[in-house]
C-alpha positions as CSV (number, residue, x, y, z in Angstrom):
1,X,38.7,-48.9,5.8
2,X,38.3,-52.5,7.2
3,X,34.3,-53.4,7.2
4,X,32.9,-57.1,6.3
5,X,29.5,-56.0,5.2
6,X,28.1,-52.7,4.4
7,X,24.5,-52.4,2.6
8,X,23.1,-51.3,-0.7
9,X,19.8,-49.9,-1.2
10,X,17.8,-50.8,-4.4
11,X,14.2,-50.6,-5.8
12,X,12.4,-54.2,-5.1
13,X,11.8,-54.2,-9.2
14,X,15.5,-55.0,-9.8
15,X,15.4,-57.8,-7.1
16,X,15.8,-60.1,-9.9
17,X,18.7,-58.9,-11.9
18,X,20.3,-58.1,-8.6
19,X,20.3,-61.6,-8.0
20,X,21.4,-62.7,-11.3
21,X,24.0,-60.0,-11.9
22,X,24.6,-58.6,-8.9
23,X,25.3,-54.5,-8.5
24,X,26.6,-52.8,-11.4
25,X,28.3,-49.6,-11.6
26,X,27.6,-47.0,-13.2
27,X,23.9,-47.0,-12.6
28,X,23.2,-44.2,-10.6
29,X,24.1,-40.2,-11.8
30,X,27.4,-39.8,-10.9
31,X,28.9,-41.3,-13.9
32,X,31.9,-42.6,-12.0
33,X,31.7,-46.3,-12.2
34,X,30.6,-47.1,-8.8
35,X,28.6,-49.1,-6.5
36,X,27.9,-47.0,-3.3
37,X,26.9,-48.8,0.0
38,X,25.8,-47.7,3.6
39,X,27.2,-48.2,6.7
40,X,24.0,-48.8,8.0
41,X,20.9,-51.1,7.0
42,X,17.9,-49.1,8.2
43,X,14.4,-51.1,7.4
44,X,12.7,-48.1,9.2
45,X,13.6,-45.7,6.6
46,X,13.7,-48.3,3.8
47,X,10.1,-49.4,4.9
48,X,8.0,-50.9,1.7
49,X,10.0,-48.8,-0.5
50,X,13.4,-50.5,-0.9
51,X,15.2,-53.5,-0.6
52,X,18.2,-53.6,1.6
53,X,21.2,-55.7,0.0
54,X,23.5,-57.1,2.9
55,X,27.3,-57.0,0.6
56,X,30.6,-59.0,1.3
57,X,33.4,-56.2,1.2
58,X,35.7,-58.5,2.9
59,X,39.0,-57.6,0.1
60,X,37.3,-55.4,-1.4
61,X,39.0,-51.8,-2.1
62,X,36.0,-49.6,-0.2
63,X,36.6,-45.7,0.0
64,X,34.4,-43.2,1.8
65,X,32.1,-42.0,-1.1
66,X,33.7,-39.0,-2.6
67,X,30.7,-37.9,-5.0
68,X,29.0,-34.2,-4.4
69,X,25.7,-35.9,-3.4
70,X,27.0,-37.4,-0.3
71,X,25.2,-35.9,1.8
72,X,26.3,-38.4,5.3
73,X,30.4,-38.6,5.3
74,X,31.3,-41.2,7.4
75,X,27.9,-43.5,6.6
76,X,28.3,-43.8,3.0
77,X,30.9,-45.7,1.0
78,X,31.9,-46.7,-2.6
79,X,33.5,-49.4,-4.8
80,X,35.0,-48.9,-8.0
81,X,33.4,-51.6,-10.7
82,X,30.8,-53.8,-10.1
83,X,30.3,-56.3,-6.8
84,X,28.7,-59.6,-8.0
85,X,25.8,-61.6,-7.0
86,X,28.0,-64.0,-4.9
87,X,28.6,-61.6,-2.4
88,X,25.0,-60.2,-1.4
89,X,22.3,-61.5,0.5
90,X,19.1,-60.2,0.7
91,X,19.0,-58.5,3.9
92,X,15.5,-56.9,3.3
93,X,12.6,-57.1,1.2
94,X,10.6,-54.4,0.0
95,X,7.1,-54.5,-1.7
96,X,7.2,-54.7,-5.6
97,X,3.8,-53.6,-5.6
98,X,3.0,-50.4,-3.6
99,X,0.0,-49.4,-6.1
């Protein structure tokens, strides 16, 4: 697969170790060690809910995402290990607080 950026979705309160970390597999409830990214960044559907992480795959091994809860082949994608905070930009911010 040959994309330059494909987006991750996250909630706002990990904003901060996003930044200083970057995205770490394994934190989701596959178990397989991966970081899975869209093909698309939608801020209507993210809305105040999530924040949109814009990610660097340029040389990075990205595979469609092979995981049972894949529920949109073709718009969702994965990376085995971690991606680090060099190659995300913040592409858009939801709301920490919604209370």
């Amino acid at each position: 697969m040959n994309f330059e950026t494909l987006y991750h979705w996250a909630n706002p309160t990990r904003r901060d170790s996003i930044r200083a970390t970057g995205l770490e597999a394994g934190r989701d409830s596959t178990g397989r060690n991966r970081v899975y990214l869209d093909l698309l960044c939608d801020v209507d559907d993210a809305g105040e809910e999530y924040d949109i992480w814009a990610v660097d795959v340029s040389g990075l091994q990205v595979a469609e995402d092979a995981s049972e809860q894949n529920l949109h082949p073709g718009e969702w994608f994965e990376v085995k290990g971690s991606i680090g905070p060099e190659r995300l930009t913040l592409a858009h911010e939801g709301e920490l607080d919604l209370d």
